[in-house]
N, C-alpha and C positions, 0 to 999 in steps of 0.2 A: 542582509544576506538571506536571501530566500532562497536558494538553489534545491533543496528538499524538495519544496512544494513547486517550483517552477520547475523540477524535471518531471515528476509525479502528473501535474496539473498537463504540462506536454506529451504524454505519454498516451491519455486517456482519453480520446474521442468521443466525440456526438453519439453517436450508437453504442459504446458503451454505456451509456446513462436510458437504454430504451429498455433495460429489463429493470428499471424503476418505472417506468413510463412518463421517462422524461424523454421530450421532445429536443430538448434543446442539454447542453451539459451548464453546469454554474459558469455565471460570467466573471468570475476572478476567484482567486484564491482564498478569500476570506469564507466568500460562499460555500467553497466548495469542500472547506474544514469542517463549517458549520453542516454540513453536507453529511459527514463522517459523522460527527458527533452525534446527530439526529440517526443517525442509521447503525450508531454501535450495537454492536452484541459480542459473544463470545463465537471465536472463531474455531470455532468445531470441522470444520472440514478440511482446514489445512493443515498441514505438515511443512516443520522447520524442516529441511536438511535431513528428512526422511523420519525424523521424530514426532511423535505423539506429543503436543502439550499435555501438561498434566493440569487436572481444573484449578491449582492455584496458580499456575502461571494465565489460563485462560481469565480468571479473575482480574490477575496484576492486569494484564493489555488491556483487556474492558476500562477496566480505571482508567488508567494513564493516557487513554483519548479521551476520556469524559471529564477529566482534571486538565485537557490541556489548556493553557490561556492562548488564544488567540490574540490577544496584543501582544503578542511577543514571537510576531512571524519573521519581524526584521533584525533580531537578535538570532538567527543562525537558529537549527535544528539538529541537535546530538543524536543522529539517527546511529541507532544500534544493533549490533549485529543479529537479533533479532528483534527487529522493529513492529511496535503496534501497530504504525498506520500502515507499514504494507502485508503483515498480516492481515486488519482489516480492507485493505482493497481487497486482496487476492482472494479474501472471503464472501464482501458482496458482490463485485463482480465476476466470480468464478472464474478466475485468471489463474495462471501461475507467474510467479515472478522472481528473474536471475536477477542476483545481485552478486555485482564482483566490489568484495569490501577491503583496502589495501589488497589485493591480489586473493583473497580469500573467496570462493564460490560459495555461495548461502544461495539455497532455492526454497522457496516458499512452493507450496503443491497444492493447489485445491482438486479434492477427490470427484469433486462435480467436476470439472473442467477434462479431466482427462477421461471421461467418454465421451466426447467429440475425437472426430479423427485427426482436426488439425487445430489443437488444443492451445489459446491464444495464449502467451506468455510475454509480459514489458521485461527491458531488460535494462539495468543501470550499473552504474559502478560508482565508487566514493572511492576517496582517502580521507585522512584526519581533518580536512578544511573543503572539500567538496563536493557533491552528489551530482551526479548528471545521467538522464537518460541515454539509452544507447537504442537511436534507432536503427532497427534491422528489417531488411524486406523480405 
């Protein structure tokens, strides 16, 4: 059960990966973890749900991608109401990101992202056993 990463990984486009100066995006999902892990940091520009992390929560998410095990992508992903890895997308690629979790609306906010006038934002939803992107045009 990869559903985490196979919404994540579908979500994120070729030209999303051009302000690393990547030409191309990771060819599969293992890649594209190790992708994250190489590119951790703390996520200072986003906002939970209009909240400030405070720096020992900024701590906690740094860790908890840099501890993730990667062999264990096909044992399901307990993505949490507020999740490391889409804090850290929404902070290297200056996104913002809705997430509808059992019916609950979490929005991640990067401060960079919202001066552009049409401020890109992925949007997913989950319940207790499934994560899935929600494309919107």
């Amino acid at each position: 059960m990869t559903c985490f990463w196979d919404g994540i990984f579908k979500a994120l486009k070729k030209q999303d990966f051009l302000i690393f100066n990547m030409c191309e995006k990771p060819n599969n999902i293992k890649q594209f973890i190790r992708f994250l892990q190489k590119n951790n940091l703390k996520v200072v520009n986003v906002t939970w749900n209009g909240e400030i992390l405070t720096k020992q929560e900024l701590e906690e998410h740094k860790k908890a991608v840099e501890l993730f095990d990667l062999s264990k992508i096909h044992n399901g992903y307990l993505c949490s109401t507020c999740d490391s890895f889409l804090l850290l997308i929404s902070q290297l690629f200056q996104m913002n990101i809705h997430h509808i979790f059992n019916g609950n609306k979490i929005k991640y906010i990067n401060s960079l992202n919202n001066t552009t006038k049409n401020p890109k934002i992925l949007y997913f939803s989950s319940n207790k056993s499934h994560f899935r992107y929600d494309k919107r045009t």
